[in-house]
C-alpha positions in Angstrom: 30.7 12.5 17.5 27.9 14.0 19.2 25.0 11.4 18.7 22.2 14.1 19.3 23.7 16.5 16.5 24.2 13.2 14.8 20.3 12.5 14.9 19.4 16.3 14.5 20.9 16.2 11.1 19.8 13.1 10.1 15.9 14.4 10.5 17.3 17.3 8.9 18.0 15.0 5.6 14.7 13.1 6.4 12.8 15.7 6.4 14.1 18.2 3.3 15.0 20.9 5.6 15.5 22.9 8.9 12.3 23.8 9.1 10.2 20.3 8.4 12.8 19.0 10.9 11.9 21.8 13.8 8.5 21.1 13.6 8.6 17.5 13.8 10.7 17.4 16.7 9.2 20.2 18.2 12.0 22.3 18.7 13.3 26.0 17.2 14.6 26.2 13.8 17.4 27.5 15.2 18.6 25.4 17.5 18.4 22.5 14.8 20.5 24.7 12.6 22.8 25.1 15.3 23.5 21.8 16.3 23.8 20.5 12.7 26.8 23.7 12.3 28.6 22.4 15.3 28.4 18.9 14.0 30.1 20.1 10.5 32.9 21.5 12.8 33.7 18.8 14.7 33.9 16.2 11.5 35.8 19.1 10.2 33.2 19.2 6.2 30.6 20.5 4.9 27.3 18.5 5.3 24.8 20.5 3.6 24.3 23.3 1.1 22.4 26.0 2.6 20.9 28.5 0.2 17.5 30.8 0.9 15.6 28.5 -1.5 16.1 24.9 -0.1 18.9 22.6 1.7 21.0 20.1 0.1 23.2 17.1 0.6 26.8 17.5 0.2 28.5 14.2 -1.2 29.7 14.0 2.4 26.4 14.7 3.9 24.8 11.9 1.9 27.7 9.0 3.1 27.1 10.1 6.3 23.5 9.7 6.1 23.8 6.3 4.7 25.6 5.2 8.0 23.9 6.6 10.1 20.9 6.5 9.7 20.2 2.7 9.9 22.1 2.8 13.3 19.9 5.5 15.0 17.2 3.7 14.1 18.5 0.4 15.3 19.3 2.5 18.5 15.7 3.6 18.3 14.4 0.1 17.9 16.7 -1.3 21.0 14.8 1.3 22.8 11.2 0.6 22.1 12.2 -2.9 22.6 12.6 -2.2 25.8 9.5 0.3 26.9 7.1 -1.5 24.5 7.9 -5.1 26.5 5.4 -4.6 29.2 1.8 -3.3 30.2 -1.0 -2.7 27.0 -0.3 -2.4 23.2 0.0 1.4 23.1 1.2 3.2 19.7 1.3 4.1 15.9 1.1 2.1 13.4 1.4 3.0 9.6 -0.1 0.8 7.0 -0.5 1.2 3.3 -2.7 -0.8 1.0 -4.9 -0.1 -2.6 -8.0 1.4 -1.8 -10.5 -1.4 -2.7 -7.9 -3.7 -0.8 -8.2 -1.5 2.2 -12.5 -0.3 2.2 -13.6 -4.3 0.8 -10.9 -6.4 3.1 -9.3 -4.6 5.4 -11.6 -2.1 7.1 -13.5 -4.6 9.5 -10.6 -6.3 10.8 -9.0 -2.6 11.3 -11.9 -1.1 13.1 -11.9 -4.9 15.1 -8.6 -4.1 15.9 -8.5 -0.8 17.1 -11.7 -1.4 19.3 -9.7 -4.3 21.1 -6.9 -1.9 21.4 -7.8 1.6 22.5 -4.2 2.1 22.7 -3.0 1.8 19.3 -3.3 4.0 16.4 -3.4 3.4 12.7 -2.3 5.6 9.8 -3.8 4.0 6.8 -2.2 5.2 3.4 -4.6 4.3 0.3 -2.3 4.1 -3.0 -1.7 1.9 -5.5 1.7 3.3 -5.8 4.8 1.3 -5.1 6.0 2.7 -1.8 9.1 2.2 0.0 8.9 1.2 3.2 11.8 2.3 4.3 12.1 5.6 3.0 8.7 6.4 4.0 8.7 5.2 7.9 5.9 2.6 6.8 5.4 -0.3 8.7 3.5 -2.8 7.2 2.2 -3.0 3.4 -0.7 -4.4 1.5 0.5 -5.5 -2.2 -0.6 -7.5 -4.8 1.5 -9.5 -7.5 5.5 -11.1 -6.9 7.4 -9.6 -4.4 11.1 -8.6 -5.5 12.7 -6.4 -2.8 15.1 -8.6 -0.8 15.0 -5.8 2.1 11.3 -6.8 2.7 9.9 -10.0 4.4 6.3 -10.9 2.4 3.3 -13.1 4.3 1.0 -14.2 1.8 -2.6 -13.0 2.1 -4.1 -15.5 -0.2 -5.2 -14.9 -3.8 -8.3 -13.5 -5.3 -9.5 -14.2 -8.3 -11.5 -11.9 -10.3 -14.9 -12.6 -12.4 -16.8 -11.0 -14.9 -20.0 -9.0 -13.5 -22.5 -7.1 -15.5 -26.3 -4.4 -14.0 -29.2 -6.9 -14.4 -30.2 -4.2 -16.5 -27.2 -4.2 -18.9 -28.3 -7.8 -19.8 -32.1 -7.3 -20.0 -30.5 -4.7 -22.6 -27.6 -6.6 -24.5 -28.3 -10.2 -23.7 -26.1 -12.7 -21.5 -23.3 -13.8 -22.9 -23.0 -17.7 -22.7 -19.2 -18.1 -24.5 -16.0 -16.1 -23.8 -15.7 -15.3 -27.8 -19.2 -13.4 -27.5 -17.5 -11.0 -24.9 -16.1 -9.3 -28.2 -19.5 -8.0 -29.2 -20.2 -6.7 -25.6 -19.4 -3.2 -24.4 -16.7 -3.9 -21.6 -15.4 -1.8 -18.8 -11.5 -2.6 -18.5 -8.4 -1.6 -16.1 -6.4 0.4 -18.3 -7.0 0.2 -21.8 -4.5 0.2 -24.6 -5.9 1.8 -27.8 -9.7 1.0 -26.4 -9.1 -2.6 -26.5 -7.8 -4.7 -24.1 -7.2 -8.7 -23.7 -9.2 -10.9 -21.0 -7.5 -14.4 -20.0 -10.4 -16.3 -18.4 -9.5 -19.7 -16.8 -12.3 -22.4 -16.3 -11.8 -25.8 -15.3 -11.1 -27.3 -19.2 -8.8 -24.4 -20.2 -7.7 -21.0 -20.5 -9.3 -19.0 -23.1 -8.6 -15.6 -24.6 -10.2 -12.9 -25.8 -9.8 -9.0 -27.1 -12.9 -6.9 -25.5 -13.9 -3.6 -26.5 -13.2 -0.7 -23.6 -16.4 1.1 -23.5 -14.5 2.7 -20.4 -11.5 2.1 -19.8 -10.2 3.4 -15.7 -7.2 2.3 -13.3 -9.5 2.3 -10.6 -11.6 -0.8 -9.4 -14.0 1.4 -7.1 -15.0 3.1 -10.4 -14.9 0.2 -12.6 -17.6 -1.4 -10.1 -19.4 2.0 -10.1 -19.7 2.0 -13.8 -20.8 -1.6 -13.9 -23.7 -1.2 -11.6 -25.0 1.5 -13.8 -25.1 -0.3 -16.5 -22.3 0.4 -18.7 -21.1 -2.8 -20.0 -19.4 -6.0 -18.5 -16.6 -5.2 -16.1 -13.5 -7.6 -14.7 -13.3 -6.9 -10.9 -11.9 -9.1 -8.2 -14.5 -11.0 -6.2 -14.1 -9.9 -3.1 -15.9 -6.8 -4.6 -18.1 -8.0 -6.9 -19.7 -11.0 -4.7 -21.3 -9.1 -2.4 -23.3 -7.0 -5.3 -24.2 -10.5 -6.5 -26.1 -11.1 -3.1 -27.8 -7.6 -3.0 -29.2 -8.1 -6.5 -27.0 -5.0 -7.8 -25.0 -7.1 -10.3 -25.3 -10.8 -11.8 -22.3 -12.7 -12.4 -21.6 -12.9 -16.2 -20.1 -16.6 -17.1 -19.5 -17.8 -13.4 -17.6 -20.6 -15.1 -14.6 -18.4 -15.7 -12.5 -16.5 -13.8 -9.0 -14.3 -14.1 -6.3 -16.1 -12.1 -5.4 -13.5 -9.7 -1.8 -12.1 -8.4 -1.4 -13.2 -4.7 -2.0 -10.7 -1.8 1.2 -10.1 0.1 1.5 -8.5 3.6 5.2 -6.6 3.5 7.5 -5.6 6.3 10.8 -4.4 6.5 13.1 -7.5 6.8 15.6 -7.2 10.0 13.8 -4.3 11.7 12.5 -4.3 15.3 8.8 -4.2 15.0 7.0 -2.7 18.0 4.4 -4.7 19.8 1.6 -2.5 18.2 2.6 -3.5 14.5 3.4 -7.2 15.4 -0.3 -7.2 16.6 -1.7 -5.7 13.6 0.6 -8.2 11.7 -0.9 -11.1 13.0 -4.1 -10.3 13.2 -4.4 -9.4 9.4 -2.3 -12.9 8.9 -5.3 -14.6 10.9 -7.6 -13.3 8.8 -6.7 -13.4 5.5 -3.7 -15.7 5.3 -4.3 -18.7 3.5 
């Protein structure tokens, strides 16, 4: 089997198409289409399903893929780990993380990094969606909460609890509450309200207590749940990594400092038995340094 018609189709299957494929290789439509016809000869079936609309993957196609795949990239990998071994960290790396993760923890230790390492690039993805590494060509990951995937290895980041913050203003208006029952009577600004209610579990040193809070505003984003806070909307939940440094500037005042929500731990993800270039390994440790626990 020819192993560059081999790797032509698999970018062909990567990339949904003869066209996506041409122009990230940087080569003719054509001669991708081509290649990926004589490859279909010489196996002797059918690999994709070619109709003026889009390109599909036979059932043969798809086993193929499967194989294959992994093994180019392996060969890929055996490569870099070779070039990369010597001289200056020069290269991409993609990294995905949430985006208060990424602007309130991340960024100075990125822009750190880079400036010690004109060589390297980063591609920073800002989701909260659940994105597979593989599948994607990502090489490291930011994620909160238990990590299940086998396929990935996971470096904890620490954990970061979250307290309850509130506008100096909001409290000259409502009052300060002093008990975690007289949160009910507040207006609250919650992470994705059910039925405009939600449920806080605050944890202080003598127990765990509970209690249902009105949504006032109710958002599944932290950036705007702090936005809303410091104007004065009601008491909001954030992580303290974000809501600390208001605390210092006078913007917000934290509201029963007592209590706190136990947080999910911070995981740093990788793709478990996969080369990773000398650029990513950097970025890796450096992030380990200066958040791991």
């Amino acid at each position: 089997m020819n192993l560059h018609r081999l790797s032509l189709f698999v970018r062909v299957v990567d990339e949904g198409g003869f066209t996506a494929a041409a122009r990230a290789l940087g080569l003719p439509k054509s001669a991708v289409s081509q290649a990926v016809s004589r490859l279909e000869r010489e196996l002797g079936v059918s690999l994709l399903h070619r109709s003026s609309r889009a390109v599909t993957v036979t059932d043969a196609g798809a086993t193929l893929h499967r194989s294959a795949a992994p093994a180019l990239r392996a060969l890929d990998d055996a490569e870099h780990a070779v070039t990369d071994a010597q001289g200056p960290l020069r290269g991409l790396v993609r990294l995905t993380a949430p985006v208060e993760v990424a602007t309130r923890l991340l960024e100075r230790h990125l822009a750190r990094f880079l400036l010690e390492n004109p060589g390297v690039r980063i591609e920073l993805s800002l989701t909260t969606r659940v994105v597979d590494l593989a599948e994607e060509g990502i090489d490291l990951a930011v994620r909160g909460g238990p990590v299940v995937d086998e396929g990935l290895v996971a470096r904890r980041l620490g954990v970061h609890d979250a307290g309850l913050f509130a506008s100096p203003e909001y409290l000259r208006r409502r009052g300060t509450p002093r008990r975690v029952a007289q949160l009910a009577e507040h207006d609250c600004v919650v992470y994705r309200a059910t039925a405009g209610r939600t449920t806080w579990t605050l944890s202080s040193k003598r127990k765990v207590e509970r209690v249902e809070v009105p949504a006032r505003l109710g958002v599944d984003q932290f950036g705007y749940i702090l936005a809303a806070v410091r104007d004065g909307v009601g008491i909001g939940l954030l992580p303290l990594f974000m809501g600390e440094p208001e605390v210092l500037e006078r913007k917000l005042v934290r509201v029963l400092p007592s209590h706190s929500l136990r947080a999910k731990p911070l995981h740093l993800l990788y793709p478990a038995g996969r080369y990773l270039s000398r650029p990513v390994a950097a970025l890796r440790d450096c992030l380990l340094a200066a958040l791991g626990p």
